[in-house]
BARONU-733924 format. One record per residue (C-alpha): x, y, z. Coordinates in steps of 0.05 Angstrom, whole numbers, plus 5000, padded with zeros to 4 digits. Example, Ala and Ser with C-alpha at 12.3 -4.5 7.8 and 13.67 -1.06 7.14 Angstrom:
! BARONU-733924
524649105156
527349795143
This chain:
! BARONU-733924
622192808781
628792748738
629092098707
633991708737
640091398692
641490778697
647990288720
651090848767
658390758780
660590528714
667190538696
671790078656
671889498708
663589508727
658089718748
652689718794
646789298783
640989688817
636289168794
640988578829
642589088882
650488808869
655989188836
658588778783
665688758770
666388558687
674488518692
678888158736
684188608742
682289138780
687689658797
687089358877
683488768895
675988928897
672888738969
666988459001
665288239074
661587549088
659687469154
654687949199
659088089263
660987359287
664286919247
666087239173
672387569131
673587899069
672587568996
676187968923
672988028870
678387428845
676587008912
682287248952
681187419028
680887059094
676086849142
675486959224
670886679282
669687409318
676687679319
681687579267
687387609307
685087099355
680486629325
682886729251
681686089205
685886249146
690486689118
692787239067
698787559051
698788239061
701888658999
705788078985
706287868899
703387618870
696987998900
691187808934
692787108964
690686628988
683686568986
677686078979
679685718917
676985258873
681084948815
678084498753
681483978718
680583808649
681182978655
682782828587
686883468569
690383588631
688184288626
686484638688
683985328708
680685748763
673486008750
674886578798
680786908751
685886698802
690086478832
690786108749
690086608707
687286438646
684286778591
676386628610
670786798580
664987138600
668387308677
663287708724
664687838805
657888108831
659288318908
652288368941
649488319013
654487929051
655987468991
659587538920
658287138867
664386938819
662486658747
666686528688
666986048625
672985728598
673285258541
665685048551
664884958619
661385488660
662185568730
660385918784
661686018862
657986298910
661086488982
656386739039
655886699109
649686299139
645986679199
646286369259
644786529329
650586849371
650586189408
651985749346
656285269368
659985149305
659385729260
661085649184
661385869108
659485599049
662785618984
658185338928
660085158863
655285048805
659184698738
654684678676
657184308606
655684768561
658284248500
655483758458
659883218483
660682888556
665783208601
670582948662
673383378712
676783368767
676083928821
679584208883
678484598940
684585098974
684685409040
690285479077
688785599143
693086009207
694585879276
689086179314
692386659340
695286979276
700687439304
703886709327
702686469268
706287099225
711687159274
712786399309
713085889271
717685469301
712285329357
706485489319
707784999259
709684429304
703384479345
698784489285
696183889259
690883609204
688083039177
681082759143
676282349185
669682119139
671282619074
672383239129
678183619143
679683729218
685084179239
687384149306
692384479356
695584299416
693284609483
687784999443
680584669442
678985099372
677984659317
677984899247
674184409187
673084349116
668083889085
663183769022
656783689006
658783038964
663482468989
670482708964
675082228919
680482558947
684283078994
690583349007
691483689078
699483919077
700384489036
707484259008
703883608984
698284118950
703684558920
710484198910
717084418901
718985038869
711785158849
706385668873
698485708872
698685858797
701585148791
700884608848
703283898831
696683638856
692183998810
697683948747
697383268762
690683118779
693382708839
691182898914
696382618962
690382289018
695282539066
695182849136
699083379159
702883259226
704883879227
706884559183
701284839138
694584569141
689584639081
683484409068
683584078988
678183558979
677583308908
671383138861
670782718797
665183148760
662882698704
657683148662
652883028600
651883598540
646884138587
649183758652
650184228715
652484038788
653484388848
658484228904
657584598970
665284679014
663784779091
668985209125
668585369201
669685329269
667985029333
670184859406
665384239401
668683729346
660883399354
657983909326
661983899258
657983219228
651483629244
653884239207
656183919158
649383419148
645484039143
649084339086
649583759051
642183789043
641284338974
634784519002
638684799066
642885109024
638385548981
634385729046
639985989077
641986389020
635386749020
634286769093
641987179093
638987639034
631387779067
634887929134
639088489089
633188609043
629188849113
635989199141
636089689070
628889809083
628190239124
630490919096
629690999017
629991508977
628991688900
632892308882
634492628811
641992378825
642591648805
649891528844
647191858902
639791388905
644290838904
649190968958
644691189003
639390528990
644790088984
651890188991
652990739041
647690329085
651989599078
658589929089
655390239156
652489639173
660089319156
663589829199
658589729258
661289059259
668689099257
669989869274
677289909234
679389179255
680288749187
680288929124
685388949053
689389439100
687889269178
690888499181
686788529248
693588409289
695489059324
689589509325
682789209345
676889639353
675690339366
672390639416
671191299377
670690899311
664790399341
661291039376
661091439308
659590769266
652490699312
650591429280
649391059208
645790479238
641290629297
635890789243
634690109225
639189669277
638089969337
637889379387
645589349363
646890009373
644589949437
648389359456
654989599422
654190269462
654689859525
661189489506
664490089490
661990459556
666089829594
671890129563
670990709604
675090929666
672591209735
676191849716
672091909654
676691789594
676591119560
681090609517
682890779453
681290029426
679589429441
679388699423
672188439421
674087759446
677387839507
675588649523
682088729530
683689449522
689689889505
691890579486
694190479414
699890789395
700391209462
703290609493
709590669437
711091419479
710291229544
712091939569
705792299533
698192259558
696391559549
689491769531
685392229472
682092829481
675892559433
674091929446
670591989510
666392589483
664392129417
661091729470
656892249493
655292469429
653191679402
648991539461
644392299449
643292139384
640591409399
635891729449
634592159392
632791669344
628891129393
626591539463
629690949497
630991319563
631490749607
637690649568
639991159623
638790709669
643190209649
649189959697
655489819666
662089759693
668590119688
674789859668
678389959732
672589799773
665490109796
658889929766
655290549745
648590859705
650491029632
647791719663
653791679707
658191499651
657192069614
658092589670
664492289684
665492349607
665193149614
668893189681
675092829652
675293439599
673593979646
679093609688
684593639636
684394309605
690094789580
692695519595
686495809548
681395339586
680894909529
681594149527
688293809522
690793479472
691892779503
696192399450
691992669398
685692819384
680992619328
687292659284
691592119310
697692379274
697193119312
701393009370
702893619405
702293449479
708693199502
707193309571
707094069590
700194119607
700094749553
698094329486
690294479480
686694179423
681794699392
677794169352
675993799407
674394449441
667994439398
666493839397
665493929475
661094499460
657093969419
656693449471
653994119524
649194179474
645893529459
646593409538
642494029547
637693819499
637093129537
636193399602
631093849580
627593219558
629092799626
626793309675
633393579700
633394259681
639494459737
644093999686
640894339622
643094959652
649194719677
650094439604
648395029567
653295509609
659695029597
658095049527
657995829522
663295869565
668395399522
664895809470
667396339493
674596079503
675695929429
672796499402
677396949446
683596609437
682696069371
679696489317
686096859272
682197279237
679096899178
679796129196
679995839266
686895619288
687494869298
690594699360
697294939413
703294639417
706894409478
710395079484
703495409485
704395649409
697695639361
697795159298
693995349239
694696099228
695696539179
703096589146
705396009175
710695569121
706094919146
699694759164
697295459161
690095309153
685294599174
679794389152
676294059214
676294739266
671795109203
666594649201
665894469281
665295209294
659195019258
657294319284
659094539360
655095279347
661495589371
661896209317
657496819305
655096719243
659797279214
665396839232
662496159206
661396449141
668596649136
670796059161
667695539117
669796079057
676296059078
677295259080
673495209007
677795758975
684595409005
682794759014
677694438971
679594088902
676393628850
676993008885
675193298962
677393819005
684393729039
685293609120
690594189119
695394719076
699794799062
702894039087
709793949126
716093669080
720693339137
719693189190
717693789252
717693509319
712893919348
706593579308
710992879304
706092379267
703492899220
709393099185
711492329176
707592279115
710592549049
706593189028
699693059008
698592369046
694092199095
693292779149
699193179114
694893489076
691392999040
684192929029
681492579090
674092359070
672192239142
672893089157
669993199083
663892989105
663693469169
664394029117
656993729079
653293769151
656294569163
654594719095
647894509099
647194829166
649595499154
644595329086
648295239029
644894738996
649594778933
655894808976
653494159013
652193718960
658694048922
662493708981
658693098980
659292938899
666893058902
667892448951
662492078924
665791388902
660691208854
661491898816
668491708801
670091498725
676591478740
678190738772
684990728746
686791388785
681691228842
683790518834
679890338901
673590008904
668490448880
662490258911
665390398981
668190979009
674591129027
678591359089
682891809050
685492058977
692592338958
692093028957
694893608914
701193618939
701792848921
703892458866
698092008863
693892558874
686492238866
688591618893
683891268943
686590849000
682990549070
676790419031
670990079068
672490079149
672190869150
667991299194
666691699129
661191139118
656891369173
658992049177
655992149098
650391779105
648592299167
650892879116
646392639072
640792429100
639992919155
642293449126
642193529055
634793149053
634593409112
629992769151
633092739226
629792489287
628792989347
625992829416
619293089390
618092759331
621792699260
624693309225
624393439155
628494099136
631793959067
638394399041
637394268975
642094408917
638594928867
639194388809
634493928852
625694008843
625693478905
625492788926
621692218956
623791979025
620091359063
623791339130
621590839187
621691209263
619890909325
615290329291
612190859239
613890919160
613291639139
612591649070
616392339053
614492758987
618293398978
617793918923
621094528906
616795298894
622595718912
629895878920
630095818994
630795289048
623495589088
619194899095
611794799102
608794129130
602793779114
602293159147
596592649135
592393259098
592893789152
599594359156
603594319213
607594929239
614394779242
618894369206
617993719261
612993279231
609893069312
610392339341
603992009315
598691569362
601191009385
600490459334
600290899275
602990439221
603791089168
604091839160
603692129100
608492829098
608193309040
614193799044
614694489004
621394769004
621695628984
């Protein structure tokens, strides 16, 4: 085995710290704001690498605490800040780098599980804060987070300081509070009761508060008191002064500043802890608050948080000769799936959380990186996104989480095109096989759950009704329509003629047929297996007869019935995602998968990932309409979309081209990217897209973190390249290795057993032979052990 280097994903701002498990950030000024979620599905928000970022009790649009200013300057603000006053200088500073920005010493961000921990030193004090999320049941009745900051006098003489607290919180519903705030400031009030901040509003029950672990000398709850006149955060009259106002705030903007006289010896340290949350039941607050108070809480919270990850990460590692790769796929790639199962594409540095909610697609592709080690979640956020679905079989586009409400997206904007997609029903299909996959949980089957528009139905039912809602709604050529769009929300070609067919979606029908086929076969229903298996060869059938132009599969028709993505054509001549689902639906002969996949890597791939289409629209063509709204080289007009890269690994690796696959994988690997100030996104994360050839910024990332490219490569990866999937049967292990690679080490946890995975390499091939606990096993599916087998021991050789 390769040695493996060490600190993968350097570059001139950090780091990862594989020992830690945290990427460190080393500089403050990151070319975007560096990001980390708190918070594990309920209450939580986003914390920068500078302490910028909000916070949210389940949805950020209707329970949000506080706020941030979206590309607003300067950037990144407001956040959870601390300020420190010098008390015989006057001097002040922030040990998080902002929002004063001083020259500190010794600055170092280190974003971890849930939590980031900001250090600095400045003029001989060092300090330190630490923001997490505590768990807490679902039915927590007054859900916080804590902020805790450690000051250590690092002189020889005494010191006195004075400290500060900032957050500024929002309305709770923060579209009123962007867009009303002639009602929404006079209905918001504050003041301090006991040393804790209270914020209240009128004809809401939600109460936000802000406390301390120490009795505060002070506090300031109007944010012109905090700030003054012509001043900003860099500046506020309370902190240059050193005077808090003890003042309410009847109305306007609430924060939550509570002040501290730190008094330390030479080698003197002390920790505040700042309790933010929310609750329904003002009662509960004291109790909170108590509890955190106590340090011993504190730390046992902290590790409880980091054990509950520590077990999460656990249960699929691997040690390859590729250092970046080892630690996305034990770390990174497994928290940002973890993130995304959480909030779909709701909230992030680009999402406010206002207009979009979840996804129904998103959430059902987000379960496919998870249901390996969470998949009592999975389970349960498969249900809420089956409630989304209507009798007729097609579902929501979104959703908000809080109140289910449900809504087209941007269909509603064009209310005279199909209100629905032609995908996101089908991703439901496709989610719920691969859970039975992964845990044989067929009583899941079983399960009633109700429609939006009425009945109460099996999940069974709800996926039959998935496939008759395509078969239902299908074009001149027999293939699906387009709906608004289809996976590619941009694409909209159906305007209503009934002739727009989307050929992507096309296959992935045939891959729904097929894993239904495989299910039934597993369920005892072989009429539906066969009913399965012959609408699958016969949509097949469809595209190959009227979808494949001669070396690349065309993409989709218009609403006159004319094909997009052929040969010759001034745009969009050739995409990426119809040459690798010919593979992932096993639509093409092989002949014509080959070619295919050539085809897309000889016009579309490039150093930095392979782009969604060539060559890219310039102006705007109404017969695509969202596509061609992009300048050349963004987003879906032809710029490098991560989430289809990653379609292009698993094809690779299935047609066998071990090389190929991990090719595609390395080039949108965020980790392998030296280049931060061209990448400039975080680079521990991946990213929705990149600016492609055509662009400009060509190389720049954008989206990062809520992106289905998070689950999507850690399936490419895992699956496929190592090659470990579950099956009905028992656990697969079929590697498509790249030729540089001797093997790998695997321990994956399946249905309550660890297999502890060995593979080496004695040929050039991708032919496996099994030996499982000592004796070989034909095959390449390593078979489901006794019951109560804790481990099985699989060696693997690869020729």
């Amino acid at each position: 085995m390769a040695k493996v280097r060490a600190r993968p994903g350097t570059n001139a701002y950090g780091y990862f710290d594989e020992e830690a498990r945290e990427y460190v950030v080393t500089r403050p000024d990151t070319p975007t704001p560096w990001l980390n979620y708190v918070g594990e599905g309920r209450y939580g928000g986003i914390v920068s690498n500078t302490g910028g970022g909000y916070s949210f009790d389940r949805d950020p649009r209707n329970r949000r605490l506080t706020r941030y200013r979206y590309n607003a300057i300067p950037v990144d603000q407001p956040g959870r800040y601390v300020y420190l006053r010098d008390q015989e200088t006057g001097g002040y500073w922030s040990p998080t780098a902002a929002p004063v920005r001083r020259e500190l010493e010794g600055y170092e961000c280190r974003h971890g599980t849930a939590y980031t921990r900001i250090s600095s030193t400045y003029r001989g004090i060092a300090a330190e804060v630490l923001y997490f999320v505590p768990l807490s049941p679902d039915d927590e009745p007054a859900p916080c987070e804590l902020w805790v900051l450690k000051v250590r006098n690092l002189g020889s003489a005494p010191r006195y300081l004075r400290s500060f607290s900032y957050a500024e919180f929002s309305f709770a519903d923060a579209f009123v509070d962007m867009t009303n705030l002639d009602w929404g400031q006079h209905i918001v009030f504050s003041d301090c009761q006991d040393g804790t901040i209270r914020v209240g509003t009128k004809f809401n029950p939600l109460t936000y508060f802000f406390a301390s672990s120490a009795r505060p000398d002070g506090y300031t709850c109007d944010r012109e008191d905090f700030v003054g006149r012509n001043r900003d955060l860099a500046n506020p009259i309370v902190v240059e002064t050193g005077a808090p106002s003890n003042a309410s705030s009847p109305r306007g903007n609430s924060v939550g500043s509570l002040c501290h006289d730190i008094v330390l010896a030479p080698g003197e340290g002390r920790q505040i802890v700042y309790i933010m949350g929310a609750t329904e039941r003002p009662a509960e607050i004291d109790r909170v608050v108590a509890r955190y108070s106590d340090p011993a809480e504190v730390a046992a919270a902290f590790t409880a948080l980091r054990d509950d990850w520590a077990t999460y990460l656990s249960r699929f590692t691997v040690q390859t000769p590729d250092a970046d790769t080892n630690a996305m796929l034990n770390f990174w790639n497994q928290v940002q799936c973890r993130t995304t199962l959480y909030w779909s594409r709701f909230v992030s540095g680009y999402e406010s959380g206002l207009g979009r909610g979840m996804g129904t697609r998103d959430s059902g592709q987000d379960t496919l990186g998870t249901m390996h080690t969470d998949p009592d979640r999975v389970r349960r956020m498969l249900t809420l996104i089956w409630r989304m679905q209507f009798t007729d079989g097609h579902t929501w586009h979104q959703f908000y989480p809080l109140t289910l409400e449900g809504g087209p997206g941007l269909a509603a904007e064009f209310p005279a095109w199909p209100q629905w997609f032609s995908d996101d029903h089908l991703w439901l299909v496709i989610s719920a096989c691969a859970y039975l996959r992964e845990t044989g949980d067929f009583g899941y089957l079983e399960q009633e759950v109700p429609y939006v528009d009425g009945a109460e139905e099996t999940v069974w039912d709800h996926m039959l009704r998935a496939v008759d809602f395509t078969l239902a709604h299908r074009g001149p050529h027999g293939l699906p329509r387009s709906g608004f769009s289809d996976w590619n929300d941009t694409l909209n070609v159906d305007h209503g003629s009934g002739k727009a067919e989307s050929v992507w979606t096309a296959m992935q029908f045939c891959r729904a047929m097929l894993d239904l086929a495989e299910l039934c076969g597993k369920i005892d229903r072989p009429a539906d297996a066969r009913r399965f298996s012959d609408l699958h060869a016969s949509m097949a059938s469809a595209i190959n007869e009227h979808a494949w132009d001669g070396a690349w599969y065309v993409r989709s028709f218009d609403d006159d019935g004319l094909p997009i993505g052929v040969a010759g054509a001034p745009h969009h001549a050739i995409d990426l995602i119809t040459q690798s689902w010919c593979v992932l639906g096993e639509v093409a002969p092989s002949d014509r998968a080959e070619l295919a996949l050539s085809s897309a890597d000889e016009r579309l791939n490039t150093e930095f990932g392979i782009a969604l289409m060539w060559p890219p629209y310039d102006g705007a063509e109404d017969r695509v309409q969202g596509t061609s709204t992009y300048v050349p080289g963004a987003k879906e007009n032809g710029g490098i979309f991560c989430h289809a890269n990653t379609w292009s690994i698993v094809a690779a690796a299935m047609l066998g081209h071990g090389d190929d696959a991990y090719r595609y994988y390395r080039q949108i690997l965020p980790l392998a990217r030296r280049d931060s100030d061209v990448y400039k996104a975080e680079p521990y994360v991946y990213a929705q897209n990149i600016c492609g050839p055509a662009h400009p910024s060509f190389g720049l990332a954008r989206n990062a973190w809520l992106t289905g490219t998070a689950a999507w490569a850690y399936v490419a990866a895992t699956q496929w390249i190592l090659g470990i999937r579950p099956t009905y049967d028992g656990l697969r292990v079929a590697p498509v290795l790249p030729s540089s690679w001797q093997g790998f080490e695997a321990h994956r946890e399946f249905r309550g057993t660890a297999y502890e995975i060995s593979v080496r390499r004695e040929g050039p091939g991708n032919a496996v032979s099994l030996v499982v606990d000592g004796g070989a096993v034909a095959g390449d599916v390593v078979p489901l052990p006794a019951p109560g087998t804790a481990t099985v021991r699989v060696e693997v050789v690869v020729r």
